[in-house]
C-alpha positions, 0 to 999 in steps of 0.5 A: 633392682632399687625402685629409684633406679627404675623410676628415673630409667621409665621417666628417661624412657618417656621422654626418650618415647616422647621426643622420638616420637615427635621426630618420627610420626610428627615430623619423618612420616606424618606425610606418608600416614596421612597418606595412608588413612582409612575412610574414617573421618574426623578421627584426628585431633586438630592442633588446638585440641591436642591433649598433651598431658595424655600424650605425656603420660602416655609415653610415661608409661611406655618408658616405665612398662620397659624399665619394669621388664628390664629391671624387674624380670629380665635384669637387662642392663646394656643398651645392646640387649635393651634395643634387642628386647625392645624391637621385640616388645615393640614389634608384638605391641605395634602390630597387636595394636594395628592389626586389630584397630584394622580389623575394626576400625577405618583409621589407616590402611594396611600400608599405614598400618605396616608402616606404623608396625616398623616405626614402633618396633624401631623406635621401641629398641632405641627407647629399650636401649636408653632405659637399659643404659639408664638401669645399668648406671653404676652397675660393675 
């Protein structure tokens, strides 16, 4: 697939990663994960330390691991298998990454981390359907 194509697809992915996430973490449950933190303290940053260009790239990156897989490997291109592919990549990023900040950290619980687990996999299936969408623009 033309690396253009790609490109543009990660960059949406990204920011389809960044406004999601801002819904679903900053705003739909950051109660319940605030309620749902471990014994360690000081680990958040406040507002006025935030680094948003980590943020930023961060879910660039996101967005371009998904429209790598799916442009380069899987050839996916429809929003359906796109979601499908990306509840999977979600849910096995998530619960790697919870599963062994639990078993090595203080910073959430096991309710947060399921909670979390849940929220990237839902949140990376409609990002992979956005990317995939994003891939198969123009395709016949």
């Amino acid at each position: 697939m033309d690396t253009s194509k790609i490109i543009v697809a990660g960059l949406v992915g990204g920011i389809a990663f960044f406004i999601l996430g801002y819904l679903v973490w900053g705003l739909a449950l950051a109660g319940l994960m605030e309620q749902n933190v471990g014994s360690a303290t000081g680990v958040a940053r406040s507002e006025s330390e935030f680094n948003w260009i980590t943020m930023i790239l961060g879910n660039i990156s996101m967005g371009l691991l998904l429209a790598v897989i799916f442009g380069r490997w899987a050839g996916i291109s429809t929003f359906a298998t796109g979601a499908k592919a990306g509840a999977i990549i979600g849910l096995l990023m998530g619960a790697a990454n919870d599963l062994i900040m639990y078993s090595t950290t203080n910073i959430m619980n096991l309710t947060g981390v399921i909670v979390d687990i849940i929220a990237m996999t839902i949140v990376t299936a409609i990002v992979g359907g956005v990317v995939a969408l994003m891939l198969g623009r123009g395709a016949k």
